[in-house]
C-alpha positions as a printed NumPy array, in Angstrom:
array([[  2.151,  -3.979,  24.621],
       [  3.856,  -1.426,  22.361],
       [  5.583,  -3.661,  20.412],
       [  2.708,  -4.528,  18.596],
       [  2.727,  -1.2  ,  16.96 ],
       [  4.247,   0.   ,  14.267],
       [  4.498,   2.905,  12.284],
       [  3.08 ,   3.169,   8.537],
       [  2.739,   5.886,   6.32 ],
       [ -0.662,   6.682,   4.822],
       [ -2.346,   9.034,   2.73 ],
       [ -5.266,  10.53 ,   3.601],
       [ -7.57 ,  11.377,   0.495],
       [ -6.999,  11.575,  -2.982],
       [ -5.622,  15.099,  -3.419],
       [ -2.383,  13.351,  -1.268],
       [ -1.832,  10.733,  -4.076],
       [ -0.743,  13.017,  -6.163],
       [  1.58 ,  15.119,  -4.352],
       [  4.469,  13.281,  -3.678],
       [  5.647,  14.04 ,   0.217],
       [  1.988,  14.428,   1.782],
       [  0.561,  11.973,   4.321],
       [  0.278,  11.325,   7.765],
       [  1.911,   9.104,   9.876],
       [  0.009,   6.295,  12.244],
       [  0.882,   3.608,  14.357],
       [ -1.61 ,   0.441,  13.985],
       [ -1.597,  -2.973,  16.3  ],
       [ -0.681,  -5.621,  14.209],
       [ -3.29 ,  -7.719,  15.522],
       [ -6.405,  -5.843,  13.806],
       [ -3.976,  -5.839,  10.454],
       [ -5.875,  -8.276,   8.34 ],
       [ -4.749,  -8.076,   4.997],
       [ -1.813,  -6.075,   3.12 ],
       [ -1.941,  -5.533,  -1.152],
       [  0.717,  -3.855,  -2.623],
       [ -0.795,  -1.351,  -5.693],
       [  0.365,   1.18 ,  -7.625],
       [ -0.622,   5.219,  -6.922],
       [ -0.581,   7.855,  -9.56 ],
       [  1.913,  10.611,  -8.266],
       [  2.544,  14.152,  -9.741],
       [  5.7  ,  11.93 , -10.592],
       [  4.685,   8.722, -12.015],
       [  3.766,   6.016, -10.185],
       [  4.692,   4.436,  -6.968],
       [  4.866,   1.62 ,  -5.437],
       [  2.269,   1.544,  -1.973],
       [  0.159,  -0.91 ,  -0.186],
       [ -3.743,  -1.249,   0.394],
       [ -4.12 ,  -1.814,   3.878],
       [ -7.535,  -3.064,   5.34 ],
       [ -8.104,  -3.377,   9.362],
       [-10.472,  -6.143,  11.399],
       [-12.628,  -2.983,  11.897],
       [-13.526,  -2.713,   7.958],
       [-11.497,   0.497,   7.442],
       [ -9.103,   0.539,   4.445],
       [ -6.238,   2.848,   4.205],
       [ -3.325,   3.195,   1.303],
       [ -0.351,   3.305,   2.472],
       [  2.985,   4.6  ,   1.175],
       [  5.225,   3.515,   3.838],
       [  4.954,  -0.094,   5.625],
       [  7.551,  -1.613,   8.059],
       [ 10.224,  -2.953,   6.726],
       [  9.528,  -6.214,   8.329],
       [  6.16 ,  -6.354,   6.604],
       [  7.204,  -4.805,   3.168],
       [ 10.337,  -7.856,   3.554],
       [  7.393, -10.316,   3.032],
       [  5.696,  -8.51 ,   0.314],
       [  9.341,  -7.836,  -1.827],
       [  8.475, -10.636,  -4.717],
       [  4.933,  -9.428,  -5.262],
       [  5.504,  -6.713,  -7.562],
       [  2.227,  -5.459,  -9.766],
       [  3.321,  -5.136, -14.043],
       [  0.2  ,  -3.229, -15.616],
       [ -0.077,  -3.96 , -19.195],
       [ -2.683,  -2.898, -21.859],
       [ -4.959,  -5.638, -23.628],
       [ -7.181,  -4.191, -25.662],
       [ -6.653,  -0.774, -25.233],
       [ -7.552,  -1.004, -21.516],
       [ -4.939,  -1.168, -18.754],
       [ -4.745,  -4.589, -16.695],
       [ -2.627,  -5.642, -13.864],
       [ -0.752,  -8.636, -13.659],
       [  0.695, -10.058, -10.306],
       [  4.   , -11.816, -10.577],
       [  3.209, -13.955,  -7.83 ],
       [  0.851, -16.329,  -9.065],
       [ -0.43 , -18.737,  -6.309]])
């Protein structure tokens, strides 16, 4: 049964997004892990790479740590934010 868990990294509210180190660690069943988005987070400094996580339960978490078997299948989907117009956009490089 445990080895449907694994261990991700998330922050917890906006004030952690910016401080760099901050978070708390959770373990979450695979199973109720429907969807994984990798975005960018605004950190005291710059920005870093993290993942939108949403669960079969509706909850959404960000998370700054994934495992790495899990991260392995995101590695080519890397967001590029440019500016069109004056207004920031992102474009995925992994255009389906």
């Amino acid at each position: 049964m445990q080895d449907k868990f694994r261990k991700f990294k998330l922050l917890q509210d906006k004030e952690d997004s910016l401080v760099e180190g901050l978070g708390v660690t959770m373990l979450i069943n695979l199973d109720h892990l429907v969807s994984i988005k990798p975005i960018n987070v605004a950190t005291s400094d710059g920005v870093v790479q993290a993942y939108w996580l949403r669960l079969s339960n509706g909850k959404k978490y960000k998370a700054t740590e994934i495992p790495d078997e899990l991260a392995g299948q995101l590695k080519g989907d890397i967001i590029n934010y440019s500016k069109i117009g004056g207004q920031e956009t992102d474009q995925s490089s992994d255009l389906h």
